[in-house]
SERO-4910 file (N, C-alpha, C, O; in steps of 0.05 Angstrom, whole numbers):
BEGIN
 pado doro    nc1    nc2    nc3   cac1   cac2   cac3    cc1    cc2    cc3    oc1    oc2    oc3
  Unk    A   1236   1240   1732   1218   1242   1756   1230   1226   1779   1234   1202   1775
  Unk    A   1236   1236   1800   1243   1228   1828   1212   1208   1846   1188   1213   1843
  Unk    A   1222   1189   1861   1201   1175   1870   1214   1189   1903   1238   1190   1909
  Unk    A   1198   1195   1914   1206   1201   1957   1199   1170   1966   1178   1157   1963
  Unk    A   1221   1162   1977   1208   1152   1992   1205   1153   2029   1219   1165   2045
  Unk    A   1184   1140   2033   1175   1157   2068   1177   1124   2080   1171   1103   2068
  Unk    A   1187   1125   2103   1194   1101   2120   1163   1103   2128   1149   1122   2122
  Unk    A   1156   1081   2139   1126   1070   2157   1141   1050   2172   1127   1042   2191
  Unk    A   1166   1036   2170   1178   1009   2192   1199   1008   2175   1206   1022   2156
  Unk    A   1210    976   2190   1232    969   2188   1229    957   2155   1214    937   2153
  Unk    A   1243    966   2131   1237    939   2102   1222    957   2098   1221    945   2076
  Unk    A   1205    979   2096   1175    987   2082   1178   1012   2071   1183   1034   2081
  Unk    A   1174   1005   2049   1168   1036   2028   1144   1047   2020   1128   1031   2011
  Unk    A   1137   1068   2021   1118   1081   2000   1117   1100   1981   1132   1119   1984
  Unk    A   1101   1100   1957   1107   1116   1940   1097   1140   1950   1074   1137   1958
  Unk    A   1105   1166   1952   1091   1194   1959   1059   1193   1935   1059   1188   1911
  Unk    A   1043   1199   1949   1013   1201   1942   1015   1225   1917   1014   1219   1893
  Unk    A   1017   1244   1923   1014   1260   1913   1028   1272   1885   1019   1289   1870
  Unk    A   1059   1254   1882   1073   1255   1868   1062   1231   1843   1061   1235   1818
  Unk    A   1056   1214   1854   1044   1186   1837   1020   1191   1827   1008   1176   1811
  Unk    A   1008   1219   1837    975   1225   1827    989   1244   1803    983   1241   1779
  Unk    A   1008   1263   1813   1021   1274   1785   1024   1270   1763   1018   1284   1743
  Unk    A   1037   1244   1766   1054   1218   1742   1023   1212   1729   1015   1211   1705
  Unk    A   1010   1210   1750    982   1191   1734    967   1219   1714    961   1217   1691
  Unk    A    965   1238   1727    949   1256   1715    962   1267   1685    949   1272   1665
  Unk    A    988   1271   1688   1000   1271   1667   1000   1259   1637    997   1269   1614
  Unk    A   1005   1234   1647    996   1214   1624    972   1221   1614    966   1230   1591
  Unk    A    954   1216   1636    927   1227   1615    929   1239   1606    937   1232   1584
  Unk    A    925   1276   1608    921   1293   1594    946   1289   1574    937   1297   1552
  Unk    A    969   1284   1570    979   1272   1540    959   1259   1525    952   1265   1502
  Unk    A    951   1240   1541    944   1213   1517    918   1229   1508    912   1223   1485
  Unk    A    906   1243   1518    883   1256   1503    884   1286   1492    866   1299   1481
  Unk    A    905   1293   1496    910   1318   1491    909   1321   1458    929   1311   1447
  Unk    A    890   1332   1441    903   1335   1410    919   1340   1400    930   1360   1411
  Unk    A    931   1330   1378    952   1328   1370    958   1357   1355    937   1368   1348
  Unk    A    979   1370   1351    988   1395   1345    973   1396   1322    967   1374   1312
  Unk    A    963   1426   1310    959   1430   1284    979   1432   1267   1001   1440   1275
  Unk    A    974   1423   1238    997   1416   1222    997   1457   1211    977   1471   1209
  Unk    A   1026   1464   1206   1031   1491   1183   1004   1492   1172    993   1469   1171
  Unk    A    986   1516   1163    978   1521   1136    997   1528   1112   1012   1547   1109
  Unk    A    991   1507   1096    997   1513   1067   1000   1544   1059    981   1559   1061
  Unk    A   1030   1553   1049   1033   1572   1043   1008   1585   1021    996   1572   1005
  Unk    A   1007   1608   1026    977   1615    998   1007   1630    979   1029   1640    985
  Unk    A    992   1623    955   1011   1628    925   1009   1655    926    987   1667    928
  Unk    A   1030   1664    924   1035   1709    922   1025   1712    891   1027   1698    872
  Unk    A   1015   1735    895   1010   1747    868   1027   1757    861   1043   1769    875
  Unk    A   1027   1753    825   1050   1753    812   1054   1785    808   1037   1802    804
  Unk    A   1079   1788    809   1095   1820    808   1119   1813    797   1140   1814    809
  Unk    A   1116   1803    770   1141   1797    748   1169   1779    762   1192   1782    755
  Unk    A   1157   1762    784   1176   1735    788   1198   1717    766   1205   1716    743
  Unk    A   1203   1706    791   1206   1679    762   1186   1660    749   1167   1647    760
  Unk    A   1192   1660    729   1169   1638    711   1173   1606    704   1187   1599    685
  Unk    A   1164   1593    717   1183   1562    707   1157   1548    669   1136   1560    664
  Unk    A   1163   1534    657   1152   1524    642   1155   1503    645   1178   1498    636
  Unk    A   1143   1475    655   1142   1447    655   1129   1431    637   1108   1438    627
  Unk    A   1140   1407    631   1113   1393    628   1120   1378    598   1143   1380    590
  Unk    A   1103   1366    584   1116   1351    557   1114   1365    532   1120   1389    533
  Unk    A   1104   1355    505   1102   1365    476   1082   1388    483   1085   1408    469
  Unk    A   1065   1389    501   1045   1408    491   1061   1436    502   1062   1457    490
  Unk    A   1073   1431    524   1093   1459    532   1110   1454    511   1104   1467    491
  Unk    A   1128   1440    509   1150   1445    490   1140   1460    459   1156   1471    444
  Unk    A   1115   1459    455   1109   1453    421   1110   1436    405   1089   1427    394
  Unk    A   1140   1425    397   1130   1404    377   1126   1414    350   1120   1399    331
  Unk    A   1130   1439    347   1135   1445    315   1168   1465    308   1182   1479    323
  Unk    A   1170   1461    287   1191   1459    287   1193   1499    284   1178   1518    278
  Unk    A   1228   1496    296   1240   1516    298   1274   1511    300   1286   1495    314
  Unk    A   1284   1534    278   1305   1519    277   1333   1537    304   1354   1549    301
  Unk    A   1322   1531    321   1341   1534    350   1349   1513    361   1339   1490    361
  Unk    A   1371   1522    371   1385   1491    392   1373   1481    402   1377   1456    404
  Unk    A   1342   1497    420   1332   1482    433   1317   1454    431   1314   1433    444
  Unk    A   1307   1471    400   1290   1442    386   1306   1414    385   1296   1391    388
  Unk    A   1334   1423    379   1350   1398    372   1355   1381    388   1351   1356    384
  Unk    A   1366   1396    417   1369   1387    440   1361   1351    455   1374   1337    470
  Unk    A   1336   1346    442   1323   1318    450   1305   1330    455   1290   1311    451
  Unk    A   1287   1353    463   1262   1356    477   1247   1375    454   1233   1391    465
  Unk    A   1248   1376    435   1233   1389    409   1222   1414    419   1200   1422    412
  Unk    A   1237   1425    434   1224   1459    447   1230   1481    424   1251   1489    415
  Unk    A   1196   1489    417   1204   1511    400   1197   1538    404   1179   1548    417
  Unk    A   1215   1547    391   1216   1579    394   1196   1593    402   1202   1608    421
  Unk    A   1174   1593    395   1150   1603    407   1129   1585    415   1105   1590    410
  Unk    A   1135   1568    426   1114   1558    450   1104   1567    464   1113   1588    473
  Unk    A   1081   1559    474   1059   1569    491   1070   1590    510   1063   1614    513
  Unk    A   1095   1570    528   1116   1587    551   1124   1616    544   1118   1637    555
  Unk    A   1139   1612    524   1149   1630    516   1134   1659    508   1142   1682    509
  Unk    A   1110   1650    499   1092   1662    489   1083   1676    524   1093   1698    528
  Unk    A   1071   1668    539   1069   1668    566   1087   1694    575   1079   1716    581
  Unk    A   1114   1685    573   1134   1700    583   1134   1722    573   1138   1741    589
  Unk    A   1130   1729    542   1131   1766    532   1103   1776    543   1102   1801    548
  Unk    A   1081   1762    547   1059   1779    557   1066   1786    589   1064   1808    601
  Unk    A   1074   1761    597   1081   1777    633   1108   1795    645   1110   1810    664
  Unk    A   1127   1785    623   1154   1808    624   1171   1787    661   1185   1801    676
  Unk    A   1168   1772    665   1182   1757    685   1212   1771    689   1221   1784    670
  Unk    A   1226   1770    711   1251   1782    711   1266   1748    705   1289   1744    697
  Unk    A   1254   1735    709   1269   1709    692   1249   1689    685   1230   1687    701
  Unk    A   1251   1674    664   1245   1660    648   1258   1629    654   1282   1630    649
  Unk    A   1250   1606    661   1264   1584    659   1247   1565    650   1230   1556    666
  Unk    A   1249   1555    626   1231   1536    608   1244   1507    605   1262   1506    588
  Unk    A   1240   1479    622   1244   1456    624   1225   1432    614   1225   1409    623
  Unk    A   1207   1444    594   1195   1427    579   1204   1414    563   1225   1422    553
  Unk    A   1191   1384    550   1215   1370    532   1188   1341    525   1173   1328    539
  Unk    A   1194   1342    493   1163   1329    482   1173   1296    494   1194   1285    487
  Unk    A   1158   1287    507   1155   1256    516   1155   1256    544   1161   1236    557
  Unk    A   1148   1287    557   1158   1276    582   1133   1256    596   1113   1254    582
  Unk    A   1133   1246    615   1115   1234    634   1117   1251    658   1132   1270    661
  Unk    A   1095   1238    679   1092   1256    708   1120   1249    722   1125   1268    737
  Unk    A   1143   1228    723   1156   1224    742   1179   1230    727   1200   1222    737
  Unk    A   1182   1243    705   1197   1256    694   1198   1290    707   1217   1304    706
  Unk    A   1172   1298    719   1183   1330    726   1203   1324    752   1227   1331    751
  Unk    A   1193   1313    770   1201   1307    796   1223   1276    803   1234   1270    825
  Unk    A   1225   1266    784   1230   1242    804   1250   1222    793   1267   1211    807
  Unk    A   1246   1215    756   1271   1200    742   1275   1221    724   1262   1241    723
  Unk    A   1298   1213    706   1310   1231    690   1297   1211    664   1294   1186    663
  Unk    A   1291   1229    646   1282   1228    614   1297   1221    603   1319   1232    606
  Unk    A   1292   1200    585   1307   1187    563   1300   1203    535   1279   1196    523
  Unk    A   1317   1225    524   1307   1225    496   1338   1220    483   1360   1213    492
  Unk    A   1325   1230    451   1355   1210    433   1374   1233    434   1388   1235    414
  Unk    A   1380   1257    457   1401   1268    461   1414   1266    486   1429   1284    494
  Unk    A   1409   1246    499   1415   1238    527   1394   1230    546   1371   1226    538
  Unk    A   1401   1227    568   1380   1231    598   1380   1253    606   1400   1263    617
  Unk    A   1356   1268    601   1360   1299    631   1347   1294    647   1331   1275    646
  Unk    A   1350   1308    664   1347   1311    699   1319   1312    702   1302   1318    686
  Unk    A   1316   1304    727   1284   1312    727   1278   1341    729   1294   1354    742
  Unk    A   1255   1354    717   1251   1381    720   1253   1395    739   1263   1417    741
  Unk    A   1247   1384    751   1242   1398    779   1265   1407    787   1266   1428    800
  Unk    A   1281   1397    782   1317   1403    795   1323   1440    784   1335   1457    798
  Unk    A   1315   1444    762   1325   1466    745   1288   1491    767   1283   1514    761
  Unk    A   1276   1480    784   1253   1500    788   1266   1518    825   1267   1507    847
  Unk    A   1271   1540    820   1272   1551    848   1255   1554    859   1232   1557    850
  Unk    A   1265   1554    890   1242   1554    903   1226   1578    908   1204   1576    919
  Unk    A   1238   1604    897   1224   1628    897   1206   1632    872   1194   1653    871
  Unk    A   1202   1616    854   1175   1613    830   1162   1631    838   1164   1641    860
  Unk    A   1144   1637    819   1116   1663    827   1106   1638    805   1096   1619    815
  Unk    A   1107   1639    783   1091   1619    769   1102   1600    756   1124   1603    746
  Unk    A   1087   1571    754   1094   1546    742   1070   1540    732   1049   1535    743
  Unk    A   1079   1542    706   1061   1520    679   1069   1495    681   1093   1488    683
  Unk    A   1050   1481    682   1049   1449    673   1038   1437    657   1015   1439    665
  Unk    A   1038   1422    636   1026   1413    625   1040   1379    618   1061   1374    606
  Unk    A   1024   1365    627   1031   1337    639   1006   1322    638    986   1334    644
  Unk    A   1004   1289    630    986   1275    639    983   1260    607    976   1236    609
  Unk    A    987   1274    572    977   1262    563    998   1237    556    986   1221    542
  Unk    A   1020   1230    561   1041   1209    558   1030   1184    581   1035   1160    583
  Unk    A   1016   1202    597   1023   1177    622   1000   1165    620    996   1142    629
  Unk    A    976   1181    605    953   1166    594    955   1145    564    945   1124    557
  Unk    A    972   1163    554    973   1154    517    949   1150    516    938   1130    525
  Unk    A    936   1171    502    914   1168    494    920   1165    470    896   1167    465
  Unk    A    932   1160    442    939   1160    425    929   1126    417    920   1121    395
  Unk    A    932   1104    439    921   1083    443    901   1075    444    899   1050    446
  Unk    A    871   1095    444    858   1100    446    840   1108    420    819   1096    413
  Unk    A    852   1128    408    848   1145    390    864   1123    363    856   1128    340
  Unk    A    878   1108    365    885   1089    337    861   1073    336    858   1061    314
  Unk    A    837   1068    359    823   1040    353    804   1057    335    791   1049    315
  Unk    A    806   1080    344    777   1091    332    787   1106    293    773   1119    278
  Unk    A    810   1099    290    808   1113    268    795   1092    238    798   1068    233
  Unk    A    783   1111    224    777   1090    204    763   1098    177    746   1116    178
  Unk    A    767   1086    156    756   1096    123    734   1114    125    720   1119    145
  Unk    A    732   1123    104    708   1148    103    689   1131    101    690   1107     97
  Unk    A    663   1150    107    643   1137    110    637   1107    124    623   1089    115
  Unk    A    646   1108    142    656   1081    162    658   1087    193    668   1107    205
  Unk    A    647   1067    201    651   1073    235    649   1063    247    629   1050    249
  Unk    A    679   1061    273    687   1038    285    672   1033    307    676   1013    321
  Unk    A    650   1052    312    640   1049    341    642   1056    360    625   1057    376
  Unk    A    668   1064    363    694   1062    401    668   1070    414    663   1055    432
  Unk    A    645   1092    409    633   1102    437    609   1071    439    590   1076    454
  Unk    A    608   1047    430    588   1031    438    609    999    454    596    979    459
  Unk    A    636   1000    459    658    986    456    664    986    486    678   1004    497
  Unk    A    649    959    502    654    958    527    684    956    539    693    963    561
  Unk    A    697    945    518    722    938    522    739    964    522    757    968    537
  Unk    A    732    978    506    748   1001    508    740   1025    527    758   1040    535
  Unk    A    715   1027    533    706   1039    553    721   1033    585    724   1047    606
  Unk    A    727   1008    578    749   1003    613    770   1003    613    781    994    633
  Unk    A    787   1013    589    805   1015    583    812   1047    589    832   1058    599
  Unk    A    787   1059    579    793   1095    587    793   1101    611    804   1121    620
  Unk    A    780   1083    626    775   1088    652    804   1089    665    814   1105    680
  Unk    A    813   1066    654    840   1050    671    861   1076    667    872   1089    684
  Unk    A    861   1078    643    880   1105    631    875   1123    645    892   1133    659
  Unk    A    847   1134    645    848   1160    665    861   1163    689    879   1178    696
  Unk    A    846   1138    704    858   1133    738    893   1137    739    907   1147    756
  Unk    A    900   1121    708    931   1118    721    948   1146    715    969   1154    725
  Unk    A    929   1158    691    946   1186    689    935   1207    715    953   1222    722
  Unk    A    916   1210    728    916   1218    750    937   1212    773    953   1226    786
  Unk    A    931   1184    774    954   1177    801    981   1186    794    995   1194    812
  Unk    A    990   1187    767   1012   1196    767   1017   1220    772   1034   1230    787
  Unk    A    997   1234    755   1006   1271    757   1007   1283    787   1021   1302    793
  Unk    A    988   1269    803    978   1276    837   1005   1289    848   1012   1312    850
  Unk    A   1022   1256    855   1050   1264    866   1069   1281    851   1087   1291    866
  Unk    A   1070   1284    833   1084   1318    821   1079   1340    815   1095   1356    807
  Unk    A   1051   1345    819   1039   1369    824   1051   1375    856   1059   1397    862
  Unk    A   1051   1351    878   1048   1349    900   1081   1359    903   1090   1370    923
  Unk    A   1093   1354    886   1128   1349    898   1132   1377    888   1142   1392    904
  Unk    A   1123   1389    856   1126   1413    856   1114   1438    873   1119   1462    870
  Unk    A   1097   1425    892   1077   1448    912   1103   1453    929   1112   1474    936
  Unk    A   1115   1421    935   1132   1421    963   1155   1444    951   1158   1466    962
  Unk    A   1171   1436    928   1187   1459    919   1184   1492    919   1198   1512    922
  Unk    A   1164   1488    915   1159   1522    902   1134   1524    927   1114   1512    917
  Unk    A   1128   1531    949   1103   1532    963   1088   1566    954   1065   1570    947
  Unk    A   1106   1582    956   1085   1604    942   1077   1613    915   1066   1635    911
  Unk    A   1082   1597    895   1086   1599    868   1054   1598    861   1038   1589    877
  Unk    A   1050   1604    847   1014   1596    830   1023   1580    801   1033   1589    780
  Unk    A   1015   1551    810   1021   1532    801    992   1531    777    968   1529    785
  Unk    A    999   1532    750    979   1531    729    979   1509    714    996   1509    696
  Unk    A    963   1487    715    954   1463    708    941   1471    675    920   1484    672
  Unk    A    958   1460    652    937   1457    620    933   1432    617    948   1413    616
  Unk    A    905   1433    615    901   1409    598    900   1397    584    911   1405    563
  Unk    A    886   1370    582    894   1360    556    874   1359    541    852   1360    552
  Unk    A    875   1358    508    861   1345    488    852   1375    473    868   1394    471
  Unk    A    832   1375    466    823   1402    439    825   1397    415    817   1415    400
  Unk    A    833   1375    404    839   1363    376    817   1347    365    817   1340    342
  Unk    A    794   1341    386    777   1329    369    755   1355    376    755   1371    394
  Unk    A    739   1352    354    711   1379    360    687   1356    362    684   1339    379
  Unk    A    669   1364    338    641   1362    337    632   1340    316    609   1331    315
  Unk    A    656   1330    299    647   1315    272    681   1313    260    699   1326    269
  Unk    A    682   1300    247    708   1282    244    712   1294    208    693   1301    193
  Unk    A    739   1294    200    738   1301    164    764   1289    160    786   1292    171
  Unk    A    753   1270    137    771   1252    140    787   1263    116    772   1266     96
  Unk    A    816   1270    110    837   1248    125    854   1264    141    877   1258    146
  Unk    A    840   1287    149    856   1302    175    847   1291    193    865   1284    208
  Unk    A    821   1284    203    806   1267    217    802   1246    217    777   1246    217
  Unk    A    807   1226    217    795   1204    207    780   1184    220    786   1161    219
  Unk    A    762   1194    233    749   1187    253    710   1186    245    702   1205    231
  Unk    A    692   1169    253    676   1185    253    658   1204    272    660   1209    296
  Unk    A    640   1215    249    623   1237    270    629   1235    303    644   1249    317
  Unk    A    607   1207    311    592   1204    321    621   1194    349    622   1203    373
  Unk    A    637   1178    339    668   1166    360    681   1207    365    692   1214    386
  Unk    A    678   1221    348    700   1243    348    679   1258    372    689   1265    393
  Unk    A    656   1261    369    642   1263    403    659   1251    423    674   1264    438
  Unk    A    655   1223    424    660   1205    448    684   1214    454    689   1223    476
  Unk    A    708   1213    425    737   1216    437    725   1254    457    722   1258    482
  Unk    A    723   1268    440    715   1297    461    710   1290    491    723   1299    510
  Unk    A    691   1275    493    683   1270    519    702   1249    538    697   1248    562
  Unk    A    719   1238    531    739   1219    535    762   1242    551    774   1241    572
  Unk    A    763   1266    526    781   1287    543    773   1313    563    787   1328    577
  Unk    A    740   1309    557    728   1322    582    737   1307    607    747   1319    626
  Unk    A    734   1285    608    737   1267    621    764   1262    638    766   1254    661
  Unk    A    780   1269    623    814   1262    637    821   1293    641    839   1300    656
  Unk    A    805   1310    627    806   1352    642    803   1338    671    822   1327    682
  Unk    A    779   1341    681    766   1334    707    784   1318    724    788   1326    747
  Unk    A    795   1295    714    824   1276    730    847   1292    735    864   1287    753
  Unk    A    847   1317    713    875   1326    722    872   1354    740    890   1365    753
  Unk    A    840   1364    738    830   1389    749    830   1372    782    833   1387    802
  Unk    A    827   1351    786    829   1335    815    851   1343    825    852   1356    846
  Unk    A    871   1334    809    898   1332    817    899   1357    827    898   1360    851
  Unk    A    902   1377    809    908   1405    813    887   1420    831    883   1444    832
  Unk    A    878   1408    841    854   1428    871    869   1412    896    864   1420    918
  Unk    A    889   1389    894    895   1375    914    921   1398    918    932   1392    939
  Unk    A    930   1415    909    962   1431    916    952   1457    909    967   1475    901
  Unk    A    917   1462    914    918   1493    909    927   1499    888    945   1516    892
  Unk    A    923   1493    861    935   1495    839    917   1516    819    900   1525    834
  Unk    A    914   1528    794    894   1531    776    891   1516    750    909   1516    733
  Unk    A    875   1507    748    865   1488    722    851   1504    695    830   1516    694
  Unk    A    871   1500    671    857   1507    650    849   1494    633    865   1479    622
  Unk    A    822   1494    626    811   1473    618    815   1473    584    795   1477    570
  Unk    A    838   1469    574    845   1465    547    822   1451    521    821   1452    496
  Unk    A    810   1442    537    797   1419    518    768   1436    508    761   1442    485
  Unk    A    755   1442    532    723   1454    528    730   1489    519    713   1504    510
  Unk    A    755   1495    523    759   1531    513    768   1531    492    773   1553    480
  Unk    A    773   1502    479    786   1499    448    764   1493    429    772   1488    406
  Unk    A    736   1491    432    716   1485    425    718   1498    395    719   1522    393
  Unk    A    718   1484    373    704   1496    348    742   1503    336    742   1516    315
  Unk    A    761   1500    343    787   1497    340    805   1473    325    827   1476    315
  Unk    A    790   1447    327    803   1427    327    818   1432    297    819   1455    289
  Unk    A    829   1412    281    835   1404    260    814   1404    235    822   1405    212
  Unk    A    784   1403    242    770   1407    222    765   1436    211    751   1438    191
  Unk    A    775   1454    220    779   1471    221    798   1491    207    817   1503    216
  Unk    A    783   1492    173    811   1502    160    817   1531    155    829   1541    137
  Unk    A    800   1545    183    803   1576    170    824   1581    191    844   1592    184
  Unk    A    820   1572    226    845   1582    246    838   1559    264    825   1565    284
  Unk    A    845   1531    258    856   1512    276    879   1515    292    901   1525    286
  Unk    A    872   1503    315    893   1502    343    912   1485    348    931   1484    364
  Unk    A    903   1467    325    925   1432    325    928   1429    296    916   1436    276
  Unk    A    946   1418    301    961   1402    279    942   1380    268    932   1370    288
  Unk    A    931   1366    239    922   1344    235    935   1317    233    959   1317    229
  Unk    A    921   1291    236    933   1268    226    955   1270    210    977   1259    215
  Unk    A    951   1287    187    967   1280    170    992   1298    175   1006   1303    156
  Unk    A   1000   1308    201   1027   1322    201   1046   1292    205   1037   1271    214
  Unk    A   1069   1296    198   1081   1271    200   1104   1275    222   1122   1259    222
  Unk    A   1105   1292    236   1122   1291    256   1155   1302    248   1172   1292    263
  Unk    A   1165   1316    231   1182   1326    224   1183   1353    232   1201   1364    243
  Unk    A   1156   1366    224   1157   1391    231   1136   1397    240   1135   1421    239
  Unk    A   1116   1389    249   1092   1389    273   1094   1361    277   1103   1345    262
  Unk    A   1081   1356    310   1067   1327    316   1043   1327    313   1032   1346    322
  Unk    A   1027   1308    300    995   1305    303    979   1313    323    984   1311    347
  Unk    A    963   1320    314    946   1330    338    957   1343    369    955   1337    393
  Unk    A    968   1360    357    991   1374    385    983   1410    372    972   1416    351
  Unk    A    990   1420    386    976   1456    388   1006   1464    367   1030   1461    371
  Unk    A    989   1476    344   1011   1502    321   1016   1532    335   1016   1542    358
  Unk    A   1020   1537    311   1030   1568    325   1007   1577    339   1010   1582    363
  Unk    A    978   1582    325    957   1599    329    944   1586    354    928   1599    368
  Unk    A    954   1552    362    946   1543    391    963   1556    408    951   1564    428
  Unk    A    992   1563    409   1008   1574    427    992   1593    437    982   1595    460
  Unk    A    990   1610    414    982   1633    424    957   1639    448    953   1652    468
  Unk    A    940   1616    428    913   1621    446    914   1607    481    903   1616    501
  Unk    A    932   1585    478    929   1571    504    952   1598    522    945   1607    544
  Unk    A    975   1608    511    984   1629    522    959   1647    540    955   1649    564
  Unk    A    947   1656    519    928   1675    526    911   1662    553    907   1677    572
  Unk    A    901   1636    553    890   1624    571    891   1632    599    874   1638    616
  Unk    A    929   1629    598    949   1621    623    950   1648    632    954   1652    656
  Unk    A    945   1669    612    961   1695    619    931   1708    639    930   1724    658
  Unk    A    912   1695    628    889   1705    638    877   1699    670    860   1712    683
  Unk    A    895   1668    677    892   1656    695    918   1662    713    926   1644    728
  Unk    A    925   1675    712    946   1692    733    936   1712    750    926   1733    740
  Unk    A    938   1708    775    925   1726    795    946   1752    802    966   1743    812
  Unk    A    946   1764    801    962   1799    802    943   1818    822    949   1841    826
***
């Protein structure tokens, strides 16, 4: 901006009037002017046989055994997992499955995974940005609820209480909050990657029902409620997460109802007593693949 200046005598300046009312008026309407609207958030395309990503820890990977490389690999991915299962019902023109049992939330996005066949990458690295759909399933490592679920186990006919246990009651709380805060920002970092993808959130838990049988269960009645409601409870923390990136939430836990491990005609999980060789405890078998498959396939918008 140029200032004029106009003589009045000998030594004497003035600023032009009209130019200095300019300058002034200017400023204002900046300083009150609102500030730009931010992009709308891309909306997720309906799927027309995209790419398919699979994320997320044991409950994507499976966790029972199959004897492929992949299982061997460090991330116990088996042959027919949930994903996979996913992928022959939708026919994807590609398939890319980066699940791997132990992961945590800052394992999709952010550090690389320690298992006993190296460090891999964070997931996210292996997700394009043209996705049509991403499974996740994430949140129960970063809660360990498993810490949770040891106070309460105990002899037949015996019972430890957990649902009257102030101490442990602030303890679930604490767990919830922190497996939320974690999953938030990688739901958030996978939105930023993939913006039109339809991002599908599973949840956690389905292994406890209605009443406890011990020694697949070994819990009682009355705690194998509480634990249920413990994973209604962290559904809801991670259904948060996933409405914050426009996401869809399947609620694993309340659609697994009457499924758990007590259940010896067509249970969805594995019991206590799998020892981790060839299922993990309380983690989804074949007949859970299938059904949480079915879940996901149903929660796809086309």
């Amino acid at each position: 901006m140029v200032f004029r200046r106009s003589s009045t005598g000998p030594g004497r300046t003035r600023v032009n009037v009209a130019v200095f009312a300019f300058i002034v008026l200017t400023a204002i309407t900046t300083a009150v002017a609102p500030p730009a609207e931010a992009a709308p958030e891309a909306t997720p395309a309906r799927y027309t046989g995209g790419v398919y990503v699979a994320m997320g820890d044991s409950r994507a990977s499976g966790g029972f055994f199959s004897p492929t490389p992949e299982y061997f690999l460090g991330c116990k991915r088996s042959a027919l997992n949930y994903p996979s299962i996913v992928a022959v019902m939708t026919l994807p023109r590609r398939f890319i499955d980066t699940s791997c049992a132990g992961a945590q939330a800052p394992d999709l996005y952010r550090t690389g995974q320690r298992t006993n066949r190296g460090v891999k990458p964070p997931q996210l690295t292996l997700v394009p940005r043209d996705a049509q759909v991403i499974t996740v399933s994430i949140g129960g490592n970063d809660m360990r609820w498993g810490a949770i679920l040891a106070q309460c186990n105990t002899a037949p006919l015996t019972d430890r209480r957990c649902r009257h246990n102030p101490r442990l009651e602030q303890e679930v709380r604490w767990r919830i909050a922190r497996m939320e805060n974690r999953v938030t920002p990688a739901l958030r970092a996978i939105r930023a990657r993939a913006p039109r993808a339809q991002i599908i959130v599973v949840g956690i838990g389905g292994f406890m029902g209605s009443h406890g049988c011990w020694p697949m269960v070994p819990v009682s009645d009355a705690d194998v409620r509480w634990m249920n409601r413990v994973f209604d409870r962290a559904g809801d923390a991670l259904r948060r997460a996933t409405g914050k990136v426009g996401a869809t939430f399947v609620d694993a836990n309340r659609r697994s109802a009457g499924h758990d491990p007590c259940n010896l005609v067509a249970p969805w999980y594995e019991s206590s007593l799998s020892n981790g060789s060839l299922a993990y405890p309380y983690h989804i078998n074949q007949q859970g693949a299938v059904a949480i498959a079915s879940m996901v396939n149903g929660a796809i918008r086309r």
